[in-house]
C-alpha positions in Angstrom: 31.1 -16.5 4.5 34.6 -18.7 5.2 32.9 -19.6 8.6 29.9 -21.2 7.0 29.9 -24.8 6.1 27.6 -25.3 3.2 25.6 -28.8 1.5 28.0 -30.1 -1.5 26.7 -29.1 -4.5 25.4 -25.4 -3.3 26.7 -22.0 -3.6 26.2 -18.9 -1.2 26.8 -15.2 -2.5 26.6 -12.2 -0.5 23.6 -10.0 -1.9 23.9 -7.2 0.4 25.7 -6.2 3.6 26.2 -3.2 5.9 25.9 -0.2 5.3 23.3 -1.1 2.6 21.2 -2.9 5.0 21.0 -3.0 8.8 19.4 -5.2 10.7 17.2 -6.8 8.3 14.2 -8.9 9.6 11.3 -9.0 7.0 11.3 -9.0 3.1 9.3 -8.8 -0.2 10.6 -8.6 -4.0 8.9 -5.7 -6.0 8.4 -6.8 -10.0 11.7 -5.3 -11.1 13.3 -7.4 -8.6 13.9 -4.8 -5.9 14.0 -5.8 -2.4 11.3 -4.3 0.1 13.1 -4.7 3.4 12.1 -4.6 7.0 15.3 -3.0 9.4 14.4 -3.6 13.4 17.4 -1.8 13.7 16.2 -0.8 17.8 16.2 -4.6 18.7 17.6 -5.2 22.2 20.2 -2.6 21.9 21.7 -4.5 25.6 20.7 -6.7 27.5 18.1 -4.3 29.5 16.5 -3.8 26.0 17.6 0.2 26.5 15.9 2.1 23.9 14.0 -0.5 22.0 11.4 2.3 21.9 13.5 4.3 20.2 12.4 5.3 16.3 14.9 4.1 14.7 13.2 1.2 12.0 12.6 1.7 8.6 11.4 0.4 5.5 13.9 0.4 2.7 14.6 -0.2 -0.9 17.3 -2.1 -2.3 18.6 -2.5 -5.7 21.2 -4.4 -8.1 22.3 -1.2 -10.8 24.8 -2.8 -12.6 23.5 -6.0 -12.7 26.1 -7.9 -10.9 24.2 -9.9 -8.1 24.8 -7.9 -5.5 22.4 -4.8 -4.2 24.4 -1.3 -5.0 21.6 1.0 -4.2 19.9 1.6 -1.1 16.4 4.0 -1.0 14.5 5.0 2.3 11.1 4.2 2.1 10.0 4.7 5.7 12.0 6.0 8.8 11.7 6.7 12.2 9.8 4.0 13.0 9.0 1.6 16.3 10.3 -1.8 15.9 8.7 -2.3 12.7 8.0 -6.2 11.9 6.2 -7.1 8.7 5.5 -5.8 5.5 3.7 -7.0 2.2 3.3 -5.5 -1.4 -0.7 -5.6 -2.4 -3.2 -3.4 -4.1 -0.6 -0.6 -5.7 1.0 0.5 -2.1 2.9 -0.9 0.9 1.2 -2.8 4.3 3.8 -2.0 6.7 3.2 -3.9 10.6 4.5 -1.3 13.1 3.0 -2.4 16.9 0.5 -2.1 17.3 -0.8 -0.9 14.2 -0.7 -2.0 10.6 -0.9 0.7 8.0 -1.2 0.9 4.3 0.7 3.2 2.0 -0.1 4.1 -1.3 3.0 4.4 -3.6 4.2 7.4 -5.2 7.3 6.2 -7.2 9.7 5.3 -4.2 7.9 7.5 -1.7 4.8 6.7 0.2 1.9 8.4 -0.3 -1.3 8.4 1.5 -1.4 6.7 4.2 -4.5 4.1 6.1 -4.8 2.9 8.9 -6.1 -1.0 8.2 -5.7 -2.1 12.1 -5.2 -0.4 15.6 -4.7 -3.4 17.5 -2.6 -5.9 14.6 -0.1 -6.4 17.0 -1.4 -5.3 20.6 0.1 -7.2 23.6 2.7 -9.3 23.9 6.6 -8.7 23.3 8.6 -8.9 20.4 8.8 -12.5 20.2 5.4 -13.2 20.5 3.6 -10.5 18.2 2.0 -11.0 14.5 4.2 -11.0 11.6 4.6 -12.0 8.4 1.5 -10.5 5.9 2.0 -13.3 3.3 -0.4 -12.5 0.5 -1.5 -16.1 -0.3 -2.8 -18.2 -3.0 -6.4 -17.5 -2.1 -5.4 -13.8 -2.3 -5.6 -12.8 1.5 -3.2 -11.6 3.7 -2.3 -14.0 6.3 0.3 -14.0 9.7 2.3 -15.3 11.8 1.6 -15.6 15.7 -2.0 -14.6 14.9 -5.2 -15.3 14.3 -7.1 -12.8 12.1 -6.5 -12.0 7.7 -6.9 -9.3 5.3 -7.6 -8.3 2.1 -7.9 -4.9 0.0 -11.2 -4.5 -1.9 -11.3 -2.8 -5.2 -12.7 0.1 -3.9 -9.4 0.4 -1.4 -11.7 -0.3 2.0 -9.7 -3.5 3.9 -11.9 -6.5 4.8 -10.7 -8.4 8.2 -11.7 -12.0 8.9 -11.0 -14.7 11.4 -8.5 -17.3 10.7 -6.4 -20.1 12.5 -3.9 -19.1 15.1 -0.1 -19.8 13.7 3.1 -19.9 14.3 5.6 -17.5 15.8 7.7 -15.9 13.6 7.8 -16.3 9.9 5.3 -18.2 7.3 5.1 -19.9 3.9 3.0 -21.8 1.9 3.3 -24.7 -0.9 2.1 -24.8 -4.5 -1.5 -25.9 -3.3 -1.7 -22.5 -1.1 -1.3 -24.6 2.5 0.6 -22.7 5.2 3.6 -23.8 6.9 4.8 -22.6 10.2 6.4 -23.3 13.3 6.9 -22.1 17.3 10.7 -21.8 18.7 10.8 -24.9 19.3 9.2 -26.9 16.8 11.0 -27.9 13.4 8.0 -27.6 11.0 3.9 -27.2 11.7 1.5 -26.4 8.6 -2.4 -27.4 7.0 -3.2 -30.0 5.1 -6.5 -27.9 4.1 -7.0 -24.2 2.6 -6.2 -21.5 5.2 -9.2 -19.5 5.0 -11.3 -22.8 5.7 -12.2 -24.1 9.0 -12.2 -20.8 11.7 -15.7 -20.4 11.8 -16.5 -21.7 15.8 -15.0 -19.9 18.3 -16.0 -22.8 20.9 -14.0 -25.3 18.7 -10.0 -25.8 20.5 -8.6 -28.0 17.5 -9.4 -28.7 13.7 -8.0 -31.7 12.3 -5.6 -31.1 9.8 -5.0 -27.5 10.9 -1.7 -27.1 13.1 -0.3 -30.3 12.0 2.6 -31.4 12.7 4.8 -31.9 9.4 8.5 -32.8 11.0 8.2 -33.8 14.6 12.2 -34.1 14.8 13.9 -31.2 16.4 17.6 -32.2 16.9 20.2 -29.8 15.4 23.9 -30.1 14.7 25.9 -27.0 15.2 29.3 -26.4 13.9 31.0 -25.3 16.8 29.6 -25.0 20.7 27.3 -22.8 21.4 26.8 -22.3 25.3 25.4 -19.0 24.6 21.5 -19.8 24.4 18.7 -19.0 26.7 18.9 -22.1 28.8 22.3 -23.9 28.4 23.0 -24.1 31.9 19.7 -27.2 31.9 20.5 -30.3 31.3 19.6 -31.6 27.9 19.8 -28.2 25.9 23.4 -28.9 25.1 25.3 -31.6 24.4 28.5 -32.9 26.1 30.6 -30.9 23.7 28.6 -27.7 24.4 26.5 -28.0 21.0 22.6 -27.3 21.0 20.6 -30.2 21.0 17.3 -28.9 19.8 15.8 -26.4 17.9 15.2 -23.2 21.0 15.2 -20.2 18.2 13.4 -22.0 15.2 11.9 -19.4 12.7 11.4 -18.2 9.1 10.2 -21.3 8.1 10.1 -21.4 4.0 8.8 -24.0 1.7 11.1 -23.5 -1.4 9.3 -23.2 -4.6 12.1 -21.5 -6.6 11.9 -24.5 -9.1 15.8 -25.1 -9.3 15.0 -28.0 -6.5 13.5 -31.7 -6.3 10.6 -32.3 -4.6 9.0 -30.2 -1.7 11.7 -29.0 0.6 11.5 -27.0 3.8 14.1 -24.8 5.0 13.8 -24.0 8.8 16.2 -21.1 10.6 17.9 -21.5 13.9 19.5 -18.5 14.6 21.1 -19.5 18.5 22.9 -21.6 16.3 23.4 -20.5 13.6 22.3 -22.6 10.7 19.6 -23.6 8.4 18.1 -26.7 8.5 16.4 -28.8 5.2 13.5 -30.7 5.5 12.1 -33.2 2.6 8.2 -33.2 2.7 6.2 -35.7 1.1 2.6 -36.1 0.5 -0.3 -38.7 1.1 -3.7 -37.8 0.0 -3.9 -34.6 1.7 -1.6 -35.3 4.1 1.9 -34.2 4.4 5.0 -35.3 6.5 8.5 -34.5 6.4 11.9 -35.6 7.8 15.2 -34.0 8.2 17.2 -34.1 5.1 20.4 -35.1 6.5 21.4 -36.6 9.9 24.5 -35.6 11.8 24.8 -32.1 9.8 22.8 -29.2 8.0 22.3 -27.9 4.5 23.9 -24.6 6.3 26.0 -23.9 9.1 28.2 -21.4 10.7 31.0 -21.1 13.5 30.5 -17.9 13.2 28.2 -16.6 16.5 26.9 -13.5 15.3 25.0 -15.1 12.1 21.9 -14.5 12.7 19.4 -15.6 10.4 15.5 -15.1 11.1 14.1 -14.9 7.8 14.1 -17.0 4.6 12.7 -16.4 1.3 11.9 -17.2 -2.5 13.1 -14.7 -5.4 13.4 -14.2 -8.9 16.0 -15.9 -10.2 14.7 -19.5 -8.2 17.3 -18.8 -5.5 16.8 -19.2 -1.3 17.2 -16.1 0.0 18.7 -15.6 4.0 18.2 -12.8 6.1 20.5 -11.9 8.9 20.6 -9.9 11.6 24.2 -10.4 12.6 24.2 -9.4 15.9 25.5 -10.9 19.0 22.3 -10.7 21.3 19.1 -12.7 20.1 17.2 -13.4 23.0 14.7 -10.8 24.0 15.0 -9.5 27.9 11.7 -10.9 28.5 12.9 -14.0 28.9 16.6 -13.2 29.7 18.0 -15.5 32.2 21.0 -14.6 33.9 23.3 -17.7 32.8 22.8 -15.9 29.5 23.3 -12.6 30.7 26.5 -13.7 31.8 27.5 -15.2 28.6 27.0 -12.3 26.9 29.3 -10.5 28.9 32.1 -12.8 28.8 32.0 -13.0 25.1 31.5 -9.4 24.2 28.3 -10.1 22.5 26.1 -6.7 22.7 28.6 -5.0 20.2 28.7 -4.4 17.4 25.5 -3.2 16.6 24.2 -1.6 13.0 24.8 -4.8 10.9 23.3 -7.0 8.8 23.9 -9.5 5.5 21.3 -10.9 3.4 22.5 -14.1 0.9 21.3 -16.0 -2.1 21.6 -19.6 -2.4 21.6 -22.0 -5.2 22.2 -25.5 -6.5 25.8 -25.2 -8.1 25.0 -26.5 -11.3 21.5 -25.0 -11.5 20.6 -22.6 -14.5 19.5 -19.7 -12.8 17.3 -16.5 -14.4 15.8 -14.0 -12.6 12.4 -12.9 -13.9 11.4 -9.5 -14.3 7.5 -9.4 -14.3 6.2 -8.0 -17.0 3.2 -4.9 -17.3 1.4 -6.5 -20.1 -1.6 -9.3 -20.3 -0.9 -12.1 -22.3 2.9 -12.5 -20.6 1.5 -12.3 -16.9 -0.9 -15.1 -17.9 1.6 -17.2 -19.5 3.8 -17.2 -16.1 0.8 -18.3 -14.7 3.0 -21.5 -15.9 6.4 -20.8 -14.9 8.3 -23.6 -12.9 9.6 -21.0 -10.3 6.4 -20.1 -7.6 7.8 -17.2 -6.7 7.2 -15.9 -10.1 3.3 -17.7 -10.8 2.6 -15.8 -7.4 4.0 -12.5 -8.7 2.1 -13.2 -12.2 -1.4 -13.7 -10.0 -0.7 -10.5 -8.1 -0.2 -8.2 -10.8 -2.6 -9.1 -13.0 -5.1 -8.9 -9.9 -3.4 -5.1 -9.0 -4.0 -4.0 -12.2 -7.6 -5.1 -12.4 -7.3 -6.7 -15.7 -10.2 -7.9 -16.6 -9.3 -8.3 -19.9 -7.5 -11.5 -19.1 -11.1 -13.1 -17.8 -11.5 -15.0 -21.0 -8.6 -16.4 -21.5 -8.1 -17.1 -18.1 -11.4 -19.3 -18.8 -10.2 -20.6 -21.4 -7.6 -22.2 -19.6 -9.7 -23.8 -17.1 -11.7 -25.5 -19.6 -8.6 -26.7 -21.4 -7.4 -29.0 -18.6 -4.2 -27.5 -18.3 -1.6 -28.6 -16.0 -2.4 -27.9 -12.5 -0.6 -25.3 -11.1 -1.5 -22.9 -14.0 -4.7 -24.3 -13.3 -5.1 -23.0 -9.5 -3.5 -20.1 -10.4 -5.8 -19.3 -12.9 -8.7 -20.1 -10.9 -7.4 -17.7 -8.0 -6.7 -14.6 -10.7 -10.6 -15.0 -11.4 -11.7 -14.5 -8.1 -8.9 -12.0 -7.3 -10.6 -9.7 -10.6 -14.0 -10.9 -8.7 -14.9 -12.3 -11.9 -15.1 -16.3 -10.7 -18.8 -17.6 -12.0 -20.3 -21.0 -11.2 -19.3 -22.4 -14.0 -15.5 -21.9 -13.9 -16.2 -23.8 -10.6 -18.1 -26.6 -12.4 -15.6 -27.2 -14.6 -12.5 -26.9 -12.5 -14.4 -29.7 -10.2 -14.1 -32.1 -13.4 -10.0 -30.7 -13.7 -8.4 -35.2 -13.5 -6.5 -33.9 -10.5 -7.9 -34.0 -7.4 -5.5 -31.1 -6.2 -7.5 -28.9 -9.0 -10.6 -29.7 -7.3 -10.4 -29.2 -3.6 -9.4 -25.7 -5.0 -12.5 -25.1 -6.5 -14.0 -25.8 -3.7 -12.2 -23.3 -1.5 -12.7 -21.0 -3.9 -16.9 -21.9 -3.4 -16.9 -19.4 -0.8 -16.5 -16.4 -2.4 -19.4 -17.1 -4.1 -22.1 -16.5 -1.4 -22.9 -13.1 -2.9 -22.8 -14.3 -6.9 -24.7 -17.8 -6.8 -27.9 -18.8 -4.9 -27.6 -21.4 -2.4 -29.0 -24.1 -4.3 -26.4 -23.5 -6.9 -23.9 -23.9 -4.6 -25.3 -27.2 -2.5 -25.5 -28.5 -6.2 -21.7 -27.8 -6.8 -21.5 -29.2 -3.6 -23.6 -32.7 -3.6 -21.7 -33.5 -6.4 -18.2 -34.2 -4.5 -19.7 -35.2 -1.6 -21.8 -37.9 -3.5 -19.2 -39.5 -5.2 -18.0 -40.7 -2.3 -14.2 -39.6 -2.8 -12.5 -39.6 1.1 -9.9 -37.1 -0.1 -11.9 -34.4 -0.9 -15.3 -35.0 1.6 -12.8 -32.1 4.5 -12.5 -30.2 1.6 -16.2 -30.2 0.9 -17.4 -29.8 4.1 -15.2 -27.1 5.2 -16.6 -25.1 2.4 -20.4 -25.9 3.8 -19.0 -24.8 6.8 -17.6 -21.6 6.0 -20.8 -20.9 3.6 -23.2 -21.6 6.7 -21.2 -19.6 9.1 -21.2 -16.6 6.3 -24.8 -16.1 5.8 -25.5 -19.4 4.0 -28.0 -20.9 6.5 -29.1 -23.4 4.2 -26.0 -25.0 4.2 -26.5 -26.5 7.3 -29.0 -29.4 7.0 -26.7 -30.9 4.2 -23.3 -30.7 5.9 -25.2 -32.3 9.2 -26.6 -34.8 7.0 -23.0 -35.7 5.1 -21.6 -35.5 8.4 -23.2 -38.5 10.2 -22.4 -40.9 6.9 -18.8 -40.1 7.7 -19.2 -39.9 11.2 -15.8 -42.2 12.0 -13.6 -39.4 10.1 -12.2 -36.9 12.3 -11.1 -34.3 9.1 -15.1 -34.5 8.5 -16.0 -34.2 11.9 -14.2 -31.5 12.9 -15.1 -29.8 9.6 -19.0 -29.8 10.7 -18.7 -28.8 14.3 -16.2 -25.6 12.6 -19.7 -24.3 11.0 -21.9 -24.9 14.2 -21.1 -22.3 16.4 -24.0 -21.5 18.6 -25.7 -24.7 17.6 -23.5 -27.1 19.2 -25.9 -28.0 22.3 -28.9 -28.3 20.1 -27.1 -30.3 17.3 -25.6 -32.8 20.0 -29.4 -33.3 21.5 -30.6 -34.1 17.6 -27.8 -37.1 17.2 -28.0 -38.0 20.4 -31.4 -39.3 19.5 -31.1 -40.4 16.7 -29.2 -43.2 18.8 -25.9 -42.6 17.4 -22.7 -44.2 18.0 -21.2 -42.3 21.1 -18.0 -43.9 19.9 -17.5 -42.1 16.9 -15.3 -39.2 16.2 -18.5 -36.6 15.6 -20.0 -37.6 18.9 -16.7 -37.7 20.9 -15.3 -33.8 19.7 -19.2 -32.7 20.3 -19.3 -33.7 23.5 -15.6 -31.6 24.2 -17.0 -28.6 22.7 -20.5 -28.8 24.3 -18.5 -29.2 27.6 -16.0 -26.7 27.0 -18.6 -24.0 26.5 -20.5 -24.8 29.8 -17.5 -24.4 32.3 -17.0 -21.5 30.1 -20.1 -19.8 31.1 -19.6 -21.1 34.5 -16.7 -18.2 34.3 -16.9 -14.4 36.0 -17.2 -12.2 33.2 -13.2 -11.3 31.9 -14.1 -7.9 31.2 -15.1 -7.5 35.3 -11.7 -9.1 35.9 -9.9 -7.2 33.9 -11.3 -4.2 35.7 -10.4 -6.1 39.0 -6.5 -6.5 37.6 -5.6 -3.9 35.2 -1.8 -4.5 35.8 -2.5 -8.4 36.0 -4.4 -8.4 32.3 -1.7 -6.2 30.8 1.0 -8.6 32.3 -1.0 -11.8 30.9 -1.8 -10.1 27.4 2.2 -9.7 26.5 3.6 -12.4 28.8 1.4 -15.4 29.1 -1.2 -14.8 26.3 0.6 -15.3 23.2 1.8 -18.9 24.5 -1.7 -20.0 26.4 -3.9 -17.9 24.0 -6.6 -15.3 25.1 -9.1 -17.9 26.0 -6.5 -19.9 28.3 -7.3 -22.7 26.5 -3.1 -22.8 25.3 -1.9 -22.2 22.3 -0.6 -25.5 20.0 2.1 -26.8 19.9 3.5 -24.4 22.4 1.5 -24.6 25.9 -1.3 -26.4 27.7 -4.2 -24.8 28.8 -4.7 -22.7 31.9 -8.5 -23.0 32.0 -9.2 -25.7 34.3 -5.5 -26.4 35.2 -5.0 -27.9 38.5 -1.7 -25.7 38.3 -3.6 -22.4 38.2 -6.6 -23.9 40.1 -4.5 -25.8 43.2 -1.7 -24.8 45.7 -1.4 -21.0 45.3 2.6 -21.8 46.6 3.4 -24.3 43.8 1.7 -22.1 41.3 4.1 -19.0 42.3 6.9 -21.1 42.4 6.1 -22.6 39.2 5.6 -18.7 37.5 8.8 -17.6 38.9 10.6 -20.1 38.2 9.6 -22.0 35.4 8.8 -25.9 34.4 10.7 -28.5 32.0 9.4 -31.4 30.9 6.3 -33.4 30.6 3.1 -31.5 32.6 -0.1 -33.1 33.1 -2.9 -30.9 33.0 -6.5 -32.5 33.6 -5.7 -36.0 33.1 -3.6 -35.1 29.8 0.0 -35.4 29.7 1.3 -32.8 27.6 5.0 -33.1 26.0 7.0 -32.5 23.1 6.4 -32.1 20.2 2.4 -31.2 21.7 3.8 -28.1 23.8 7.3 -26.7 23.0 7.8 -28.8 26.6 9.4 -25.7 28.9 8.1 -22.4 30.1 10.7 -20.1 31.3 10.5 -18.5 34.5 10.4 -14.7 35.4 11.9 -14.3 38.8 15.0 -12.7 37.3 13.0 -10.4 34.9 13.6 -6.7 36.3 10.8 -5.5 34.5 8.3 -7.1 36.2 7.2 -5.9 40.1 5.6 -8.5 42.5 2.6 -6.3 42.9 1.7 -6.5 38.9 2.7 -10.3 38.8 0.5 -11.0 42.0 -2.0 -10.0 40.3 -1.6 -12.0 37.1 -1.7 -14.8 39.7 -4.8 -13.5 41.3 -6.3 -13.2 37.6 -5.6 -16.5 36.3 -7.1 -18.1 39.2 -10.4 -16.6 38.4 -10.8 -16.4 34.6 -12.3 -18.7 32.2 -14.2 -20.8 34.9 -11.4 -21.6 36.9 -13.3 -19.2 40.0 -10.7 -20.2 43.0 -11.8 -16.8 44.5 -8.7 -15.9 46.3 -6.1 -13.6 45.5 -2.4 -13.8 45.5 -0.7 -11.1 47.3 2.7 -9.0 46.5 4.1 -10.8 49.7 3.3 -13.7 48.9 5.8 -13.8 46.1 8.2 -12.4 48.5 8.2 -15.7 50.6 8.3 -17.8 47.5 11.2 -15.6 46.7 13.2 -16.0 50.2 12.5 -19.6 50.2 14.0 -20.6 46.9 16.6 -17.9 46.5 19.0 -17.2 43.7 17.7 -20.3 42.0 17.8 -20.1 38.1 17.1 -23.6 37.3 13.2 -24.6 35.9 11.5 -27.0 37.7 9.9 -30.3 36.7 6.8 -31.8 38.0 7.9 -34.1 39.6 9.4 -31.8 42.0 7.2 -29.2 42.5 4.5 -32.5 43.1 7.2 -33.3 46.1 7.1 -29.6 47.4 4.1 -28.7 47.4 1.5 -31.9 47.1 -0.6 -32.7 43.7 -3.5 -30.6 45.0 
């Protein structure tokens, strides 16, 4: 703690350190104010990774008995298991993530009890790094991830309901009073929504929705402490400064937006863990839209000198405080992408010992009064911190009164809505109803008449889950009604929800959002909120505007067009499951190397990496592509006719020429694979000796290379 250099007018207390916790990762407050912790105590063990397969993770339980502040008690939950990642408190038992699987416990005091399995494949493919985590259990009640691109949610009767979502993030997410979810890559400072998460995932043909995967702080510098040569890729230039200090985020994670209530405004607190500080961002808010900036120049709200403070995780609690989880642990990178400048810095500094620690910490405004909230079993309290300044503890009072099915807190909940109550106990209200399943049209009606428009783009979000309750023209009336009075901020909103309704079994919703969709036809949130609902009808509904002579200028027009083309190269395509036949070794190697940055589709994953469908890179000169794979690129890239940079792709993909792990004959064919999916059909195949030449020609090198030189090598084609 006397190597960490703290924001005047903050205080950091130790909560808990070794042997109480070891390498902590993931965490959840219970209502007594216990903390549910994730230990991935067999993390890269060395440098080889040696034993990560060990089972050696658990799930534990720690407590404060004597009511000092700091944990005194520690429980095992769950041992002996595999790199464990994510866990989230729902339904009267314990989600644990445990790759690939995610599993549900039911709670017997402190021990598990039965156990379900909720998903085989949660977190199938890819490496540590780039695998699902998080399970926040949102404001709209479902469970949502990190690096992922599917949610859940327990039904009453205990069965698990799985739906499609947006792809997010890396490691770590959060969301803000309003429910929207903020996340980031590890490179990129902060990423979120502007609309409701469970909105807008309904076309698998569509790349982008606007206002989803936003970026909310485009800046990435940081400002270590001290040097810190020992990150992935110090040796490049431009990843260091002259001093030796990290110039960007590399290791960005756990993004959390504080609602603890003991700060100002909407603030963002982003970890770096390569160099070991926090980082504060100030958000602010336009309509719907949200932006952000760096709250200090030239420092951070948090830093050490200290090179084994590791923090990955951040967090809300009781008492209003910011909670940090770290690892403490010399070696962060995973061998995956080991290169050997770092390999050798972790020699020369000692860094793979010790092992078995960890250190969680609170922090706090100095001056702040600071309470931590037990939740309560009863009613009529629950409800009334429905109202409580602190988020973490309206969340908690949601939850509860949802676990414990208590419907008898329907009417007042009502009650509340019609009272016009302030707007947070508002939403929260609204959400408890349809968490009890007891949300009726008219709570909806009259939450869409709530003065603030926040209030009301949460009715409608919550519109959806009543396909099953009202009849369609109920809910195109609920509907028409926003949509009529013309109001831009919350016509996305509105046709999200037509959207999600059409693609749910609502058929009839499509004629009306088509028909509010051409009178803001110029509005890309709108736009891109129709074509979300028009899966399979994207061909036929571009034939019906395009005569009706509309503007081909216009945003509706332009995005059609990309989606209409983007599915017919797709079906120009081999089938992938024949390929994948073709190159079993080559599909593994893509599904936990190149997939989780480039997504599943090829069409690359925001903001991290361009596409490989249709790439000239993938497409063109075998040679340059091998050299490329090996080797890596930095810097700008164009890809067909787009130039993609920072903060649009993280702006580097690391090579694996120095990865042991991988053989030229599984990495050949990855080559050979790439080449022929998604349309790109080159119809060749790369060869385990032709890696072997690219090898011999280039060496030892361990340096990425940019475009510009590979263009020089090999020729643009």
């Amino acid at each position: 703690m006397k190597a960490m250099e703290l924001e005047e007018g903050f205080d950091v207390a130790l909560v808990a350190s070794e042997p109480l916790v070891i390498a902590p990762v993931a965490m959840t407050f219970d209502n007594d104010g216990r903390m549910w912790l994730v230990e991935m105590d067999g993390y890269m063990p060395d440098t080889l990774g040696t034993g990560e397969d060990a089972p050696v993770g658990r799930i534990v339980i720690l407590a404060d008995k004597d009511g000092d502040g700091q944990m005194d008690d520690r429980k095992i939950f769950l041992d002996s298991l595999v790199m464990p990642r994510a866990l989230c408190l729902v339904g009267g038992g314990l989600l644990v993530a445990e790759p690939p699987s995610l599993w549900f416990y039911e709670l017997e005091g402190d021990r598990p009890g039965k156990r379900t399995l909720v998903d085989s494949a949660y977190a199938e493919g890819g490496n540590v790094e780039h695998q699902p985590n998080g399970l926040l259990r949102g404001l709209d009640n479902w469970i949502y991830s990190a690096k992922y691109d599917w949610r859940y949610r327990r039904h009453p009767d205990g069965h698990w309901l799985k739906e499609k979502t947006h792809f997010r993030g890396q490691w770590g997410i959060s969301h803000d009073d309003w429910g929207r979810l903020y996340y980031n890559d590890n490179s990129s400072n902060l990423s979120g929504d502007y609309f409701p998460p469970g909105l807008g995932a309904g076309n698998p043909n569509q790349r982008k929705v606007a206002g989803y995967g936003e970026t909310i702080v485009a800046d990435k510098r940081v400002y270590p402490i001290h040097p810190t040569t020992g990150v992935n890729r110090g040796y490049m230039e431009g990843i260091l400064d002259s001093t030796g200090r990290l110039v960007n985020f590399t290791a960005a994670c756990g993004p959390l937006l504080y609602r603890g209530g003991l700060l100002p405004g909407m603030n963002a607190f982003v970890a770096e863990p390569s160099a070991n500080l926090i980082k504060r961002n100030l958000l602010q808010t336009d309509g719907f839209r949200v932006t952000g900036k760096q709250a200090y120049q030239g420092r951070e709200f948090l830093a050490s000198d200290d090179e084994r403070f590791r923090p990955v995780n951040l967090h809300d609690g009781p008492d209003g405080s910011l909670y940090i989880l770290d690892m403490y642990r010399g070696i962060i990178q995973h061998n995956t992408y080991l290169t050997p400048y770092l390999k050798s810095e972790i020699a020369k500094r000692n860094l793979t010992l010790p092992l078995g620690m960890g250190r969680i910490y609170r922090v706090y405004p100095r001056d702040a009064k600071r309470t931590s909230v037990a939740i309560p079993g009863n009613t009529d309290s629950l409800i009334s911190l429905l109202a409580h300044p602190n988020g973490w503890v309206r969340d908690q009072a949601q939850r509860s009164l949802i676990d414990r099915h208590a419907t008898d807190a329907v009417e007042k909940l009502r009650n509340l809505l019609k009272a016009n109550i302030e707007p947070l106990q508002a939403i929260h209200s609204l959400w408890t109803l349809e968490g009890l399943g007891q949300l009726m049209p008219s709570d909806l009606a009259i939450a869409l008449k709530h003065p603030r428009w926040e209030v009301r783009a949460q009715a409608l979000a919550a519109l959806t889950s009543l396909k099953n309750v009202a009849s369609p023209d109920q809910l195109i009336d609920l509907l028409n009604v926003t949509m009529a009075s013309q109001d831009t901020l919350l016509a996305p909103f509105a046709m999200l929800t037509m959207s999600s309704l059409a693609t749910e079994g609502v058929p009839e919703m499509i004629p009306v959002s088509k028909r509010w969709a051409e009178a803001y036809a110029k509005d890309r949130y709108v736009s891109d909120a129709l074509i979300s609902g028009l899966s399979g009808y994207e061909q036929t509904y571009l034939r019906e505007i395009e005569g009706r002579k509309i503007d081909t200028a216009t945003v509706l027009h332009r995005h059609l067009v990309a989606v209409v083309d983007a599915i017919n190269e797709k079906s120009k395509g081999e089938s992938q499951a024949l390929l994948a036949k073709r190159y079993p070794k080559g599909t593994a190697l893509f599904q936990t190397a190149c997939q989780p940055c480039h997504g599943e589709d090829g069409r690359g994953v925001s903001p991290i990496a361009p596409p490989l469908a249709g790439s000239e890179w993938v497409k063109g000169n075998k040679e340059r592509l091998m050299a490329l794979v090996l080797y890596g690129l930095t810097g700008p890239v164009d890809v067909a006719g787009h130039t993609y940079k920072t903060p649009e792709v993280s702006g580097e993909m690391p090579g694996i020429a120095h990865n042991p792990a991988i053989g030229d004959a599984e990495l050949a064919e990855l080559l050979s694979y790439i080449r022929n999916a998604w349309g790109n059909n080159v119809g060749d195949k790369v060869l385990p000796e032709d890696l072997g030449a690219t090898r011999s020609r280039f060496g030892d090198r361990t340096e990425p290379f940019v475009q510009s030189e590979l263009h020089e090598l090999f020729g643009k084609d």
